[in-house]
Structures are given as structure tokens and as C-alpha cells.
C-alpha positions in Angstrom: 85.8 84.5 77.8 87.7 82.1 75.6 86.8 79.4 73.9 88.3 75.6 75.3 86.5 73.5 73.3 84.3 72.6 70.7 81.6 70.3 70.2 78.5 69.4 67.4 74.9 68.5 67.5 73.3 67.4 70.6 75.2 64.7 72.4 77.8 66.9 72.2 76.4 69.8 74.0 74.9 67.0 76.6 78.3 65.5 76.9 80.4 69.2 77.2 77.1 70.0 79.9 78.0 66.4 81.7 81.9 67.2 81.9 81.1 70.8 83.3 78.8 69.6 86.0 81.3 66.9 87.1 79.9 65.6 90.6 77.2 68.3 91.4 74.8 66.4 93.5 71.8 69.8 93.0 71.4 71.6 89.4 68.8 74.4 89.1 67.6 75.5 85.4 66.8 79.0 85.4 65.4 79.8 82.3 62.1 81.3 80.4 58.9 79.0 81.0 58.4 77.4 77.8 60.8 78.1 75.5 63.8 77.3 77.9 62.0 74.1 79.5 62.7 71.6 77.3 66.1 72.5 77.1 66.1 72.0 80.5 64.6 68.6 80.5 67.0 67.9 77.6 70.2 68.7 80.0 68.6 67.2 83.4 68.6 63.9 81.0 72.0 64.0 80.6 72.6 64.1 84.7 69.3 61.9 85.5 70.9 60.5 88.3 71.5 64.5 89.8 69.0 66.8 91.8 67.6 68.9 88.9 65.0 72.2 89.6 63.6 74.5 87.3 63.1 77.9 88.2 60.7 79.6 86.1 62.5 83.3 85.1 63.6 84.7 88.7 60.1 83.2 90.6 62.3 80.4 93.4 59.1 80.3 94.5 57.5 78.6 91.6 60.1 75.9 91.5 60.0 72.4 90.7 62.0 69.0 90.6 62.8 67.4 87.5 62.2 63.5 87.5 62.9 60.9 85.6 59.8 58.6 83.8 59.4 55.8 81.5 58.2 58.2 79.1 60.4 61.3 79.9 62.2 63.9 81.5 59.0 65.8 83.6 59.1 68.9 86.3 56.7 67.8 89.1 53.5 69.1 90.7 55.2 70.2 94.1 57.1 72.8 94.7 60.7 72.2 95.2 63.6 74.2 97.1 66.6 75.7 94.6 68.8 76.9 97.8 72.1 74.7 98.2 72.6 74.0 94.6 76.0 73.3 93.6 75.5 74.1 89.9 72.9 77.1 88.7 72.5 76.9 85.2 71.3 80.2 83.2 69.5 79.4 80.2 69.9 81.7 76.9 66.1 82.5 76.9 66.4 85.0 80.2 68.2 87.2 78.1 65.8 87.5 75.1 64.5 91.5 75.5 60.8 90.4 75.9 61.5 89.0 79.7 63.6 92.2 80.4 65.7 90.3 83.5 67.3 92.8 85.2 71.3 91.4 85.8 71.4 93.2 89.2 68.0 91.2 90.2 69.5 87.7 88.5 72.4 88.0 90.3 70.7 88.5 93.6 68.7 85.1 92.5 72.1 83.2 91.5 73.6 84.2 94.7 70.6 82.9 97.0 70.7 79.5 95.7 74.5 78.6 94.9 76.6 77.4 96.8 79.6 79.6 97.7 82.0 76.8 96.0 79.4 76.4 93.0 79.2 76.8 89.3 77.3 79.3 87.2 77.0 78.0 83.7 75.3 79.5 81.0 74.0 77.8 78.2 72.5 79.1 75.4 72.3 79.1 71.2 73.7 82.0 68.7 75.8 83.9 71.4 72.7 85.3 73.2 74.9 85.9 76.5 77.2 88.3 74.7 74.4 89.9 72.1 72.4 90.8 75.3 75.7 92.3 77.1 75.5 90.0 79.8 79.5 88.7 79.8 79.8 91.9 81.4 77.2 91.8 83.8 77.2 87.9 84.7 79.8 86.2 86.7 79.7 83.0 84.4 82.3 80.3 85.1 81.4 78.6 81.6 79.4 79.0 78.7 78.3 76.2 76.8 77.2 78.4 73.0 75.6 76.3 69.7 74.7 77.7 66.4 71.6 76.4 65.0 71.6 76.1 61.0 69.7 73.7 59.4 67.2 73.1 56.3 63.8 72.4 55.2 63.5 69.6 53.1 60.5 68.6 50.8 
């Protein structure tokens, strides 16, 4: 993969996330509970006015429905259906070693609930995709990569 364009901070990952969805009417999250979540909530923000599931590692049976609160972005109590989405979006934390996702099965998963026409988009921080071999194994259509660097101040 190549890179097309860059971006900083936040709002400029939400905004590169925003162009790549374009009109998607469904978005499902696949990431690690947790850790990946709030990322999540942070990029169903972004596309409030969109369909937006969480599925919990591989489990489409423990999905849910993002919604949109005074307060926040929030998955719901119900169980919601992933199938039909135009956009799947793989979070960087399904590639960390300790929830050993096997490609083969995550592929399975992606191909169950896009679309034929839809999107895979990965998003992730410090180039997890590629550390974890996954370019090879993953039929992305995008990537949207940050590097985190900051400082403590006191």
C-alpha cells in the first residue's frame, strides 16, 4: 500500500475516516473490547448521522448499535445485526498478539457482513497492520495509520 495522504491529530484522522466512508449508510467496528471501543465511539462521532455496530473481536453475535446522547457516543443494551454493512472497519487492536485473530477466521467475519460493493478499512496507530503481517493477509481498501508521540508535563 501507498500512502495518499497525510493528516495530524484527531480531527484529522476523523476527517480522513469521514472522506473514506463517503455515503455508507451501515459501519461496523470490529475491534478488541476495551481498548478498541472508544476508538470506536470516537469514529462513529464523526458519522453520527450513519448506522454504526461494534463487534466485539470476531463474536457478530455480541453486537451492538452505537447511538448518539447528550452526553456521548454509547453502544446499546440490545443486540444488533452487522450483516449488510457497507463499510467494516478493522480496528488496530485485533492484531495485538494477545487476541491471536486468526486472518483466515477474520476474513470469513469480514466477508459475512460486507457488502459485496463495500469497504474494508483498517484503522490503527504505529503501523500495527503491517508489524502484525496483516497487509498480506487482509484485503484492505484503505488504511487510516497515526503515530502517537507525546510528553508528560509537570
Amino acid at each position: 500500500m501507498e500512502n495518499v495522504s497525510e493528516w495530524k491529530g484527531i480531527n484529522g484522522q476523523l476527517v480522513s475516516f469521514k472522506k473514506q466512508v463517503d455515503d455508507a449508510q451501515k459501519i461496523t467496528f470490529l475491534g478488541s473490547p476495551g481498548v478498541c471501543t472508544p476508538f470506536a465511539e470516537l469514529l462513529a462521532y464523526a458519522v453520527r448521522d450513519v448506522e454504526s455496530n461494534f463487534v466485539p473481536l470476531l463474536d457478530i453475535d455480541n453486537c451492538h448499535k452505537f447511538e448518539f446522547k447528550s452526553y456521548a457516543m454509547v453502544l446499546n443494551d440490545e443486540i444488533s445485526d452487522p450483516h449488510g454493512s457497507d463499510v467494516v472497519v478493522l480496528l488496530g487492536g485485533l492484531s495485538m498478539p494477545k487476541y491471536d485473530v486468526d486472518t483466515d477466521d477474520l476474513n470469513k467475519t469480514v466477508d459475512e457482513i460486507l457488502k459485496d460493493d463495500g469497504k474494508l478499512i483498517g484503522v490503527s496507530f504505529m503501523d500495527m497492520f503491517t508489524k502484525a503481517g496483516w497487509l498480506e493477509k487482509v484485503n484492505f481498501d484503505v488504511i487510516i495509520d497515526g503515530t502517537l508521540t507525546g510528553v508528560v508535563k509537570e
